[in-house]
C-alpha positions as CSV (number, residue, x, y, z in Angstrom):
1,X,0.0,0.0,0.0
2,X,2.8,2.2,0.6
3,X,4.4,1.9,-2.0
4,X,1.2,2.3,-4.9
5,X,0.7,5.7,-2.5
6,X,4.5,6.7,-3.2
7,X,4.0,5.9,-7.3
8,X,1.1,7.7,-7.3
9,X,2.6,10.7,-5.4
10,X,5.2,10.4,-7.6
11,X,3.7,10.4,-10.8
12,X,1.6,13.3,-9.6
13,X,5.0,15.3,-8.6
14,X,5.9,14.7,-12.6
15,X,2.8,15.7,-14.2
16,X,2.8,18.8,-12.2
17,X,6.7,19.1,-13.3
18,X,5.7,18.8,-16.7
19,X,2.4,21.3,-16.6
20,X,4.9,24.1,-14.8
21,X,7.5,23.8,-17.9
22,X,4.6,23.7,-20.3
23,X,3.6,26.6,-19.1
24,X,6.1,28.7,-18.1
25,X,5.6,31.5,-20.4
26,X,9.1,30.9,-22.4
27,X,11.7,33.3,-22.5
28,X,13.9,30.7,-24.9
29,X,14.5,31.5,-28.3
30,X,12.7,30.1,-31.0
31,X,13.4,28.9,-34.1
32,X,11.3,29.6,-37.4
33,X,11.4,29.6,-40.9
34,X,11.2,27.2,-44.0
35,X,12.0,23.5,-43.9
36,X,14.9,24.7,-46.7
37,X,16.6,27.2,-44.8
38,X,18.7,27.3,-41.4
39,X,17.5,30.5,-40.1
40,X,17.4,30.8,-36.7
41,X,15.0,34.0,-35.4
42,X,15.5,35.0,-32.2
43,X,14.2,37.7,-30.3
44,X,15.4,39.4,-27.0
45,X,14.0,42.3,-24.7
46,X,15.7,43.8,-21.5
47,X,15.1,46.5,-19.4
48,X,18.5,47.7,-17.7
49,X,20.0,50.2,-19.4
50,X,17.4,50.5,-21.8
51,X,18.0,54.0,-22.8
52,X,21.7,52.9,-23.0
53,X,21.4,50.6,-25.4
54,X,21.6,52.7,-28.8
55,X,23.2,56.1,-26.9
56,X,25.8,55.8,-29.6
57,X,23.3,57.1,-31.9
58,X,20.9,60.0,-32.6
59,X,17.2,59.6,-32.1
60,X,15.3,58.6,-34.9
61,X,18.2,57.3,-36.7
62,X,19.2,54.3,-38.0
63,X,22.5,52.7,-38.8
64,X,23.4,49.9,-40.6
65,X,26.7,48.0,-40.8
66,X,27.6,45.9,-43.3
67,X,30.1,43.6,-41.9
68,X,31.5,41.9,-45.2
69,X,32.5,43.4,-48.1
70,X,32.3,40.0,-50.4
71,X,28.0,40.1,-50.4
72,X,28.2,41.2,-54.0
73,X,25.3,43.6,-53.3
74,X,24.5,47.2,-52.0
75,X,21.5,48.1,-50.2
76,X,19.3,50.7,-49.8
77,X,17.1,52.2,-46.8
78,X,14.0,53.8,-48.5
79,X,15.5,55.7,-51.5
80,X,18.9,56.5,-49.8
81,X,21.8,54.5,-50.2
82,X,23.2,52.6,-47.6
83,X,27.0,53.6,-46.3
84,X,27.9,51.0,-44.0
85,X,28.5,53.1,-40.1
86,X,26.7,56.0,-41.1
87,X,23.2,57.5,-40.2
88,X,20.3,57.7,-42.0
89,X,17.2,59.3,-41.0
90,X,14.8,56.8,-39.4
91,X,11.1,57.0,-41.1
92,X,8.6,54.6,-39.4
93,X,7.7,51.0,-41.6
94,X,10.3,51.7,-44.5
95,X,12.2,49.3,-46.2
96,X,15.7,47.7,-45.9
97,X,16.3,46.7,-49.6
98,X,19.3,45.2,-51.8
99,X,20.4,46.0,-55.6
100,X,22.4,43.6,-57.2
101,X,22.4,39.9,-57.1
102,X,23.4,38.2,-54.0
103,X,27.7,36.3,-54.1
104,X,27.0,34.3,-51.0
105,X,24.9,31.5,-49.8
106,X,23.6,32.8,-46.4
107,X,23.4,36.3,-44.2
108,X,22.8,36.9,-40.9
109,X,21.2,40.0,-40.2
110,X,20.9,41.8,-36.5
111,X,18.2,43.9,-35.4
112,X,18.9,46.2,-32.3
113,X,15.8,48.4,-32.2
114,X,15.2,50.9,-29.6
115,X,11.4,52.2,-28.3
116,X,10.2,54.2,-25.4
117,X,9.3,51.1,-23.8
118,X,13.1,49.4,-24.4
119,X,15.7,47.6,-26.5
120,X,14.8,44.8,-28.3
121,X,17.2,42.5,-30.4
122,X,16.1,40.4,-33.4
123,X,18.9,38.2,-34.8
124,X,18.5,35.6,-37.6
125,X,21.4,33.5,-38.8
126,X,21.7,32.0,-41.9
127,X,19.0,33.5,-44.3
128,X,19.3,31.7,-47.4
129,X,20.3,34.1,-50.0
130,X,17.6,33.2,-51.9
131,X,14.6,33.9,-49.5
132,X,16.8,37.4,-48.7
133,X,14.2,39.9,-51.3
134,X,11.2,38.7,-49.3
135,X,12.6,38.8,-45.6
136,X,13.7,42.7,-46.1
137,X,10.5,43.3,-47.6
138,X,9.1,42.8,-44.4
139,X,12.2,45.1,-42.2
140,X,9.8,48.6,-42.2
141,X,6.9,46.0,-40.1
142,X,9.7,44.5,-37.9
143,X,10.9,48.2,-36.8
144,X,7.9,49.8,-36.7
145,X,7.6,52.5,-33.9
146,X,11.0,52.9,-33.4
147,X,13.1,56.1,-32.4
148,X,16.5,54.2,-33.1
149,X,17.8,51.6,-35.0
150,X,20.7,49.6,-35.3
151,X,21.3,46.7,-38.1
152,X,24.7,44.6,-38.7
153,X,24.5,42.7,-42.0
154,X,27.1,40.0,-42.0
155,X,28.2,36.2,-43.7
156,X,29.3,33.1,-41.9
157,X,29.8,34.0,-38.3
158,X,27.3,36.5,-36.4
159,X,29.1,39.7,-36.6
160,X,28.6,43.6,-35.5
161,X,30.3,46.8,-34.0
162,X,31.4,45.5,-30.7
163,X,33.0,48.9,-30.1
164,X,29.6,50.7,-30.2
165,X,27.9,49.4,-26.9
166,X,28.3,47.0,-23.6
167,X,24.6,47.2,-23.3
168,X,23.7,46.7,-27.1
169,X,26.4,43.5,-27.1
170,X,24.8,42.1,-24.0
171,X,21.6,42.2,-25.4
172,X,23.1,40.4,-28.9
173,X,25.6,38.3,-27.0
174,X,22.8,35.6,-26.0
175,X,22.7,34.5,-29.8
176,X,26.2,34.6,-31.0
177,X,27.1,30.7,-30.9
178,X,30.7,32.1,-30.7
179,X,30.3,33.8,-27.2
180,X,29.1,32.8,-23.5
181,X,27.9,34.1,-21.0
């Protein structure tokens, strides 16, 4: 008898185990995309430092950095040309775009976006070249509402401006599979 009264406790201390995790609201990166792709999404929020984040910046301003030189494109933000470290003027829901036809496989793109209500980072590795028209047609949604916004465009390993911000790499850190924390 005791020991059916210990299985069952048991097995009750597991289902509730299993409820808690199933439940527990996440806070772990997800994965998404097509079955012929790699990308890995990821988003990230923090608090600390929030305003601290982008402070290399000017509000309403967003800067993009293209990390490799070897993409065999050039991109545009709205109707202005993209120079990689430089600031363009941020207008709410416009485009990230690209002329030119694509010289490498994959891209990883990072999204550091700044609101009044704090930083969020949106990183995805490995975007096949091919879906690449389609996933910036979509970049004006993704930093909708924004009054900064930081973008590092790069191949093979995750890469950005490490010099620009401790708070801005702590919040990308999380996702580079070439750092921990």
């Amino acid at each position: 008898m005791k020991k059916k009264k210990f299985l069952l406790l048991l097995g009750g201390l597991f289902a509730f185990s299993l409820a808690a995790c199933n439940n527990s609201g996440g806070g772990n990166p997800t994965t998404q995309g097509q079955p012929t792709t790699t990308t890995t999404q990821v988003q990230s929020t923090t608090t600390a430092q929030q305003s601290a984040t982008l402070a290399f910046m000017s509000d309403n301003k967003i800067r993009i950095d293209i990390m490799d030189e070897n993409l065999g494109v050039t991109f545009n933000y709205g109707n202005e040309a993209v120079v990689s470290g430089r600031e363009i003027n941020y207008v709410d829901s416009t485009n990230l775009s690209m002329n030119g036809s694509i010289a490498v496989d994959k891209v990883n793109f990072i999204f550091v976006m700044e609101k009044s209500t704090g930083s969020r980072a949106y990183v995805s590795k490995g975007l096949a070249a091919d879906r690449l028209e389609d996933y910036l047609s979509g970049s004006g949604n993704r930093m909708s509402g924004c009054t900064k916004v930081y973008i590092a465009i790069s191949t093979g390993d995750l890469k950005w401006n490490k010099n620009l911000s401790e708070p801005m790499n702590e919040l990308i850190k999380p996702y580079d599979t070439k750092n921990t924390i």
